[in-house]
Residue, then its C-alpha position, 0 to 999 in steps of 0.5 A: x560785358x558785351x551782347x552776343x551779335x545779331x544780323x546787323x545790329x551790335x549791342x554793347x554795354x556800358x559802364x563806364x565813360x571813354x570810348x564807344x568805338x573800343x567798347x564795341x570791338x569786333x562789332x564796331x562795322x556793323x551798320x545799327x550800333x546800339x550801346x546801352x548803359x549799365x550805370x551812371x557815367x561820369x565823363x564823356x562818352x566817344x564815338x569815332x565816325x565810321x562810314x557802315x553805320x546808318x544808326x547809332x543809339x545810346x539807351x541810358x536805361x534810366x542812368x545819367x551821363x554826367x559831364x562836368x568838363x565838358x560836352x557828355x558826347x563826342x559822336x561822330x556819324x556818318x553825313x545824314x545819320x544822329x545820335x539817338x538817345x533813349x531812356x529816362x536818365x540826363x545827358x547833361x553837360x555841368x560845365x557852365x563857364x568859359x575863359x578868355x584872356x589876352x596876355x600882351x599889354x599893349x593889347x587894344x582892339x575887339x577880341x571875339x569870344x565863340x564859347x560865349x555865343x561870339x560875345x566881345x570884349x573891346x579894349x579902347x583909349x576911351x578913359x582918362x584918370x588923374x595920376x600923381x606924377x610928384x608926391x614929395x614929402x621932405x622931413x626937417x633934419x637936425x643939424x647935430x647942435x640942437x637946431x634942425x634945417x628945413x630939410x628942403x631943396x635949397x636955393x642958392x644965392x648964385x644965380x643962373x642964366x636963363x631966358x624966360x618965354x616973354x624975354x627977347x635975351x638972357x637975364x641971370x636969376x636964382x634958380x633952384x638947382x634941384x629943379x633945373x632939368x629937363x627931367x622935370x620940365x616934362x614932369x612940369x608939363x612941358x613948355x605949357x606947364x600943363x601939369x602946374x598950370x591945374x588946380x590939384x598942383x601944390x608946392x611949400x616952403x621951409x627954411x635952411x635954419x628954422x632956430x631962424x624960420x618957420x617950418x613951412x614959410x609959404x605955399x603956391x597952388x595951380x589957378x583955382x586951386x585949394x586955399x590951403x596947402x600943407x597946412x598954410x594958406x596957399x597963394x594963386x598965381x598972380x601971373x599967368x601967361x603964354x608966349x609964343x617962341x618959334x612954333x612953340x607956346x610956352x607959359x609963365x607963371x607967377x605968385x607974388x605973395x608965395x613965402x616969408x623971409x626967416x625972422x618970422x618975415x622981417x625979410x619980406x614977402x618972396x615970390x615965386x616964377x615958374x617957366x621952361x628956360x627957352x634956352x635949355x629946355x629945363x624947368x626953372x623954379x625962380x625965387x623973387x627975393x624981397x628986400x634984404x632976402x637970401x635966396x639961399x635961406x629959403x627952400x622948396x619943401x612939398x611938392x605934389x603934381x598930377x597929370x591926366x593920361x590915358x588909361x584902358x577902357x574895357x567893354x563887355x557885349x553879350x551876345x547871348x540871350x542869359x546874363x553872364x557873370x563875369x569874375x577873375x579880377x582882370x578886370x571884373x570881380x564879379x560884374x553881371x551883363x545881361x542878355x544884349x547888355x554891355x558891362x564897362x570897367x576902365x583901368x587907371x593904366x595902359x595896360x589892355x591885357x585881360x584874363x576873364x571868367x564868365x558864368x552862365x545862370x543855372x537854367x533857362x526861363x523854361x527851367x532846363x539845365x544851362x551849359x556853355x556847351x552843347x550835348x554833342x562836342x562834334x557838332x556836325x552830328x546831331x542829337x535826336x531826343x523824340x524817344x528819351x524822356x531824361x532831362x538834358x542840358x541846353x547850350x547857353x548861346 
């Protein structure tokens, strides 16, 4: 209920949250506004700047105003005149989160965060990681007789005109078909065979009749790489070579000791030649037969192939002076930076979208509650507390 006038003071009382300047009614243009508080008050409490008043005072009267949303006020004085609070009951704001995001992928910069004291979030190029571009795994097929086939990418006893990088004209050679694009060149690593020419490259071998063959009958791996690869010993290259042509540097490849010949490798030892045909731009896989070898025997089983690209970097700075907990799992779980500190998290793709949640600590050192906003949402209006001994929240930043 509302308190008779008196001179040029209006009293009001309150009970619940929403807006002062309704509350008053008829009284609101009267130069002293005091509202006094009945209950607690869970919400917000607002008052809409009017140029009459020289003073406004809230009496909690020993009742809380509790705002788990946001500021507990949002009082707007006159230039020159605060809100004044009295009592022994808390104006607290609870809310001791903020969010930030940033949907576009393409996102790359520094995004600047005002509800965290202007703390940033830089998203850089400055990240590389290891992606698998080829994980091919090939299954032995039955041929419907009792016997199977290799299962693989066969070679064929046709050969195919190319040019390799140290040539100065063509030759005809067995290339593998399935690999003769220019699709896989760049998965090979463009003319330089940058994704073969690592240690983690690994490709196998099987046979087109194994009643005849061996299931993997060989494997090659990059320079230094493993001894072994799905399941047998790997060859290094024996041959490895770059060749300028024109402005470009092209590289060759080669493993002398790569497979067996069926017949449990009565047909001889074959190797294996790996280039970017000079004249078509696509990847040649070559066979080099043994004595008595068919190209067409013999299949590509396995293949892996990695590449190093570049991923997304994220930095978080606080700029305030409380550790912040940062959580949403675009991109940190739950990581804590504290005051001044950075926290990193670098993400295996290019996407630079992010969507944070950050967390303030409960209290400050002095044990005063901590909010991520401040008593009074209008800002220009300040709080004067020499007369109210309730507890009050503190502005984290």
């Amino acid at each position: 209920m509302s308190i008779p006038i008196i001179g040029n003071v209006g009293f009001t009382e309150i009970s619940s949250a929403g807006s002062l300047t309704s509350a008053a009614s008829n009284k609101i243009a009267l130069p002293i506004q005091l509202f006094k508080l009945t209950s607690s008050i869970s919400g917000q409490l607002t008052l809409t700047e009017n140029s009459n008043h020289k003073k406004v005072i809230i009496d909690t009267n020993g009742n809380n105003i509790i705002n788990s949303s946001g500021s507990p006020l949002n009082v707007d004085c006159p230039s020159g005149v605060a809100v004044e609070l009295k009592g022994s009951g808390n104006v607290q704001s609870t809310l001791k989160t903020f969010t930030s995001a940033v949907s576009s992928t393409s996102n790359t910069g520094t995004t600047t965060i005002s509800d965290a004291g202007n703390s940033t979030l830089a998203v850089t190029t400055n990240h590389t990681f290891t992606e698998q571009l080829l994980d091919t795994t090939r299954s032995q097929v039955a041929d419907g007789d009792g016997t199977f086939s290799g299962g693989g990418a066969a070679f064929r006893d046709q050969t195919t005109t190319v040019k390799r990088p140290q040539d100065s004209s063509n030759s005809t050679r067995p290339v593998n078909p399935t690999y003769y694009t220019t699709s896989f060149a760049t998965t090979f690593g463009g003319f330089g065979l940058d994704n073969i020419n690592r240690s983690d490259f690994g490709m196998s071998f099987t046979h087109a009749f194994l009643e005849d063959g061996t299931p993997i009958s060989g494997a090659i791996v990059g320079p230094s790489g493993a001894s072994t690869f799905d399941g047998v010993s790997a060859d290094q290259p024996d041959t490895n070579t770059t060749h300028t042509v024109g402005s470009d540097t092209y590289r060759y490849m080669q493993w002398n000791s790569a497979l067996v010949g069926v017949n449990n490798g009565n047909t001889g030892t074959m190797g294996i030649a790996m280039y970017i045909d000079v004249n078509t731009g696509k990847a040649v896989v070559e066979i080099i037969l043994g004595s008595g070898g068919r190209a067409a025997f013999n299949q590509i089983k396995n293949l892996d192939v990695f590449t190093t690209s570049t991923g997304r970097k994220f930095t978080f700075t606080n700029n305030t002076s409380h550790t912040i907990t940062l959580s949403g799992g675009d991109p940190y779980s739950s990581t804590s930076v504290s005051a001044s500190g950075t926290g990193v998290v670098n993400r295996d793709s290019t996407d630079g979208s992010f969507s944070i949640t950050g967390t303030f600590p409960s209290t400050n050192d002095a044990g005063a509650p901590l909010s991520s906003v401040g008593l009074n949402e209008t800002s220009s209006t300040s709080v004067n507390v020499d007369n109210h001994t309730g507890t009050n929240s503190v502005k984290a930043f």
